[in-house]
N, C-alpha and C positions, 0 to 999 in steps of 0.2 A: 426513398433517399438511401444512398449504399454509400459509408464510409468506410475507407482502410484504415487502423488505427495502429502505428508504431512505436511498442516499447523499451527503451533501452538506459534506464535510469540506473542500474545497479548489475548483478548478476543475470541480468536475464533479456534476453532479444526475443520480444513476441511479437508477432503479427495476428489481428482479428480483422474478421471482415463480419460488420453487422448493417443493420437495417432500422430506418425507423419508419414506419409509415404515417399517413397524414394524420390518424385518429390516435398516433405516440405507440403504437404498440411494438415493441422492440425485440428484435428476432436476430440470433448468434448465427451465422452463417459458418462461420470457423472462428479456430482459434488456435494458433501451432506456435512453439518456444523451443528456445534452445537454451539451456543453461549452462554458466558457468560456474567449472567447479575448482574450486579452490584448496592446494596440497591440506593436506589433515593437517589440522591447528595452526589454520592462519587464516586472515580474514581476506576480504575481497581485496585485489593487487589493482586499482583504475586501470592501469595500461595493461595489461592481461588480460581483463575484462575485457576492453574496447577492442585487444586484438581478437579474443573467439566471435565478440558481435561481428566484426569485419567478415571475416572467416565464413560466418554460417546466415549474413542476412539475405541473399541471394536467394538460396536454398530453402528458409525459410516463408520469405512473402512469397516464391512460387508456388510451396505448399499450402500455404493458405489462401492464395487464390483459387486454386486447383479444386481443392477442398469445397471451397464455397461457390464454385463452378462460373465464377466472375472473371471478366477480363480485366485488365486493369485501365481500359479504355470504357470500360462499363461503370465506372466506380464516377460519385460524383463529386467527392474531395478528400483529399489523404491527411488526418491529423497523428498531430507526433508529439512524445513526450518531451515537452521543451524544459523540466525542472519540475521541482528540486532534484538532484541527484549531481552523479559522478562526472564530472567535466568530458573526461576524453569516452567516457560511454555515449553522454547525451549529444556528443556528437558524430558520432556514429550512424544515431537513429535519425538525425537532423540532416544527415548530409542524405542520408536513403533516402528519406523523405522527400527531400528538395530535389531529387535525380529524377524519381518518379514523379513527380509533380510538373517539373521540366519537358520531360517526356512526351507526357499523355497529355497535358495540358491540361493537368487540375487543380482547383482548388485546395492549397495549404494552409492548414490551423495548426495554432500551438497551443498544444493543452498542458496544462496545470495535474501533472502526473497521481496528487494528493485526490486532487476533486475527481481525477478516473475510479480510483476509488470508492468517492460517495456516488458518485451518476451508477455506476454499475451496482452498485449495492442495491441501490433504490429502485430501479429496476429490475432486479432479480427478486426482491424481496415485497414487492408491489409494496413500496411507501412512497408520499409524496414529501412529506415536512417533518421528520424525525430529529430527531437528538440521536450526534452521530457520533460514534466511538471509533477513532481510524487508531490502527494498532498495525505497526510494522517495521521493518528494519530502521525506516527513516523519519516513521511517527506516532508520538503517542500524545492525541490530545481529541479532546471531546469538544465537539461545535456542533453548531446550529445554523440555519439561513436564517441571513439576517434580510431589509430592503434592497441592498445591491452587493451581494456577496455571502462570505461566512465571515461569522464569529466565533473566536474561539472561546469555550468557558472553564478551562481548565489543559494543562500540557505538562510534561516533564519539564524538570528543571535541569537533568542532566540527560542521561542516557534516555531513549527509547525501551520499551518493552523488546523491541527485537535484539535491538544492543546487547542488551542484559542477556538474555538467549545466546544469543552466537556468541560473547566476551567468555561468559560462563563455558560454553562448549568448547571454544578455541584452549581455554584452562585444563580442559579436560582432554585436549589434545584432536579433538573434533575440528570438521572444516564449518566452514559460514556455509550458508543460511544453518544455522544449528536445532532452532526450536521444538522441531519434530522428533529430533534425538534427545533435548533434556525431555521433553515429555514423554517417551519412550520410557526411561530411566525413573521417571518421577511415578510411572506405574508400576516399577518392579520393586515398590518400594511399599511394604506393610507397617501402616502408620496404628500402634498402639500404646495407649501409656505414660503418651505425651515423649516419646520416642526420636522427636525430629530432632535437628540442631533449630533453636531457637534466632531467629532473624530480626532486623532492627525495621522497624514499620514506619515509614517517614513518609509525612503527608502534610500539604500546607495548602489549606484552603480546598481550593479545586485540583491543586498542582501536586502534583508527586515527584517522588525522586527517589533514585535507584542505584546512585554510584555507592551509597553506603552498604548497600544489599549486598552489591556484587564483592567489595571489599570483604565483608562478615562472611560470606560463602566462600572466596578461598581459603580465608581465615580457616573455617569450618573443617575442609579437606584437609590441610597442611598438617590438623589438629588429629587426625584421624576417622574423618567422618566416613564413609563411602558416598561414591558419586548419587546413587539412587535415593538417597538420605538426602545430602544437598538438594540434589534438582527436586524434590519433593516438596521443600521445606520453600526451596526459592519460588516456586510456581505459587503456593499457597500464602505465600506472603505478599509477593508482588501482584498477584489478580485478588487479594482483597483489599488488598489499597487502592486500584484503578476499579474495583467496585461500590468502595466508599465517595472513590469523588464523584465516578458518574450517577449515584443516585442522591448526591447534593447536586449535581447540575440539573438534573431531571427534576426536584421539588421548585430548583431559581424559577427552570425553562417553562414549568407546568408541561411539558410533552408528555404526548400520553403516546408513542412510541419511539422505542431504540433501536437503530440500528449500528450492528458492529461490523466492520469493514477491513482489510487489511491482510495481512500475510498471518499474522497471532490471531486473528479469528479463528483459522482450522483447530484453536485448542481446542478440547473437547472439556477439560476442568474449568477454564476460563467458558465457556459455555453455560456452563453446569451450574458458574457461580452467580452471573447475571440472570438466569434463567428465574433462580430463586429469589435474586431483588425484583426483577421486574413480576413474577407473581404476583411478592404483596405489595405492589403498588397497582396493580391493575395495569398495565404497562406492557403495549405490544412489542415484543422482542423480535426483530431480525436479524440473522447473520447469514452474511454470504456464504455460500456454498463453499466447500472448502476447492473443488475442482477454481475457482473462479477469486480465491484469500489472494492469493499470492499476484506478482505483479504478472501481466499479461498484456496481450494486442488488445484484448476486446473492451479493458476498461479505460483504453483512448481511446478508440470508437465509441464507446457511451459518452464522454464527455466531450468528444468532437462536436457532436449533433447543439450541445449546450454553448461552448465555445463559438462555433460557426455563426450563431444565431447575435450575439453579444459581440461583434466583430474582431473577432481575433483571427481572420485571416491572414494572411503574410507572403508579401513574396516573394519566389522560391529562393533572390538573389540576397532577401533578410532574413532570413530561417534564422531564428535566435537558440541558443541556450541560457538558461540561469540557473546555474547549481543551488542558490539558494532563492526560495519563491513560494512563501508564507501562505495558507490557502486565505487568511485573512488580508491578503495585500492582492489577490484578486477582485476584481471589481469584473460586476456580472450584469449592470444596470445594462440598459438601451442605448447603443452605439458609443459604448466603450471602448477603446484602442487599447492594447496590451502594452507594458513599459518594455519597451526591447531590453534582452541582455547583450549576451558574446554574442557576437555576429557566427553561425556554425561554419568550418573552412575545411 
């Protein structure tokens, strides 16, 4: 079974073309993006955005057809990311979607952008039932599969971990997605002495929160700090607080594996830190490949195949969006129907 998978939730227009065969073993045929980038210190503009996906999706699914050496009359159903995300992006990928689906006369799903995510995690990472840490521009929260879906057992109260990353970076006069730049900075920075600016560590329960961090951190600069000081102090603060809740969720869950998923996966400190929880707990640690963190085609094509199956077909002429679409307001049971949102136009 050969799915096209279309992403377009935020900065980025990917196309993947994957595979799953009958015995599940699941094989990347391609995977091609286009990004958008955003003037130095400011964050993602929706309609700027949806005008490069416009621009460059043509160009891109024929590349990743090309790539995967598939026709598009060869494919056996085109899933797209229908939410959470940016209104005039998600419909971008909804109306591509629905063209080509028209077309060739195939089969369209609307996938749950968040759970592309975990499906692709979980298969690159060969887990089946993990305790899952999704971390990225548009999420920070730790769930688990539950009977017909996910639960969540812990999230941000305000900002996201990516937030906090590009809000911080944009400060610093950087463009979004930023995260790779504060951790860039947060390595040019020799921590001796107790040398950092010290940062306010706020945690409730499972839940964390981060609008005070990012406050205390301009704070920090405005005061004299250097950037490589902050972003050092903000990494080391904010990934031991979403290390403390995920291993209170992991004693509630009993899971005896994690998997970490998302765009802030590629950390390598945030790696480093889970790495050493999950030791002493005896606790398999997964994270996606960093090639595979960030948003992409291929992690709707992994959760197409999961989707398709749970009936969330749709079509072409109801191709929905929902900007906002909880992964716990998914329902995954046996001949489920999805809650339409925006009709995509």
């Amino acid at each position: 079974m050969i799915c096209l998978g279309i992403e377009s939730t935020a900065h980025t227009f990917g196309v993947g073309v994957s595979e799953l065969s009958p015995n599940r073993e699941f094989r990347i045929l391609s995977d091609e993006k286009d990004v958008y980038k955003a003037p130095e210190g400011s964050g993602i503009h929706p309609r700027e955005a949806a005008r490069h996906h416009v621009d460059v999706c043509s160009e891109v699914i024929n590349r990743a057809l090309e790539k995967a050496g598939t026709k598009a009359s060869e494919l056996d159903f085109i899933a797209y990311s229908a939410g959470p995300g940016l209104g005039p992006c998600l419909r971008v990928g909804a109306v591509a979607a629905r063209s080509l689906s028209t077309y060739f006369d195939r089969e369209l799903v609307a996938v749950n952008h968040a759970i592309g995510h975990i499906e692709l995690g979980k298969y690159l990472a060969h887990m089946n039932d993990p305790l899952v840490l999704l971390i990225s521009g548009g999420h920070t929260a730790i769930a688990a599969n539950s009977d017909d879906g996910w639960r969540v057992y812990g999230e941000t109260l305000d900002l996201t971990l990516g937030q906090l990353l590009d809000q911080l970076g944009r400060y610093f006069g950087l463009s979004s997605p930023a995260g790779a730049k504060i951790e860039s900075l947060g390595l040019g920075f020799k921590y001796e002495n107790g040398n950092m600016p010290f940062l306010p560590y706020s945690i409730k329960g499972n839940d964390v929160s981060y609008s005070g961090l990012l406050s205390a951190a301009k704070d920090a600069v405005s005061n004299g700090q250097t950037k490589e000081a902050v972003s050092f102090s903000v990494q080391e603060t904010a990934f031991s607080i979403l290390t403390e809740a995920t291993e209170r969720a992991l004693s509630f869950t009993e899971k005896c594996e994690l998997l970490v998923t998302g765009g802030v996966a590629a950390n390598q400190r945030l790696a480093s830190m889970l790495k050493t929880m999950c030791e002493s707990r005896d606790v398999r640690l997964g994270v996606i490949p960093r090639q595979f963190a960030g948003d992409c085609g291929t992690q709707i094509a992994a959760a197409g195949f999961l989707f398709r199956v749970n009936g969330y077909q749709v079509k072409a002429k109801e191709a929905f969006v929902r900007q906002s679409w909880r992964i716990d307001r998914v329902q995954l049971g046996a001949s489920r129907a999805p809650i339409p949102g925006v009709i995509a136009s």
